[in-house]
C-alpha positions in Angstrom: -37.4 -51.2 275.7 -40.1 -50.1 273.6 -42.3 -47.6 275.0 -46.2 -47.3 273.7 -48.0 -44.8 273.6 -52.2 -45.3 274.1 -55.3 -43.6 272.9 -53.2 -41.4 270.7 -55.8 -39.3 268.8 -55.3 -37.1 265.7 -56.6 -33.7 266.2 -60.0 -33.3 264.3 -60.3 -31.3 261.0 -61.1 -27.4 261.6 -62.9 -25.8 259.3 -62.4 -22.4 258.6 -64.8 -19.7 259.9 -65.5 -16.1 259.2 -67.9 -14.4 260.5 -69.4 -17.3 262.5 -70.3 -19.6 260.2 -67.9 -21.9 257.8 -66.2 -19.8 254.8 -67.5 -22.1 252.1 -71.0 -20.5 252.8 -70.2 -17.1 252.1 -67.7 -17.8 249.0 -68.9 -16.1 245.8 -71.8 -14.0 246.9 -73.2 -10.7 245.4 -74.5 -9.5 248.9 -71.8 -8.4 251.5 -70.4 -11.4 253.5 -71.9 -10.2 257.0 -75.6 -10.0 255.8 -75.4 -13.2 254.4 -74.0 -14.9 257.7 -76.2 -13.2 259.8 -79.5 -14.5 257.5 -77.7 -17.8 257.9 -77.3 -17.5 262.2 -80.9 -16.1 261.9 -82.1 -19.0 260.0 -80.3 -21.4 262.2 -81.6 -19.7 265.2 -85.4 -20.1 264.3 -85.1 -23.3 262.8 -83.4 -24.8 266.4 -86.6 -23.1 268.5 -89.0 -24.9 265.7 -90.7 -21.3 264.4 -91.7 -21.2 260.6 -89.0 -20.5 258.2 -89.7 -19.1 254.7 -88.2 -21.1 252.3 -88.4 -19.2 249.3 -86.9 -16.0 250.6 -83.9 -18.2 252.2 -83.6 -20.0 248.9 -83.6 -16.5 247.1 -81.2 -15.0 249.3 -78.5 -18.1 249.2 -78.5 -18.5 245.6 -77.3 -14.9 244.4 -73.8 -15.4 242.6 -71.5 -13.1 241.7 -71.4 -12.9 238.1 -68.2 -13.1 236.0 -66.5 -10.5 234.7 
């Protein structure tokens, strides 16, 4: 007798965190790693309660690379 099992579900993909928000965002930055995840939880924040956001200082802030040495 063959037994069957149902609604067998994979487990979902994690992704990694640090810090509270997903790794990948914090990967190769000039500015330490916490001050960039807590611009991005502030962000997130305001944006969820609909205040105004400035772009361009987000914008500036995310794009700093490390530079290679």
């Amino acid at each position: 007798m063959i037994l069957r099992r149902k609604n067998v579900r994979k487990s979902k993909r994690k992704v990694p965190y640090e810090k509270g928000v997903p790794s990948k965002y914090l990967k190769n930055k000039k500015n330490p790693k916490s001050k960039v995840a807590s611009e991005i939880k502030k962000t997130a924040k305001l944006y969820k309660q609909g205040k105004y956001i400035n772009l361009k200082s987000v914008q500036k802030s995310r794009a700093t690379k490390k530079k290679r040495g």
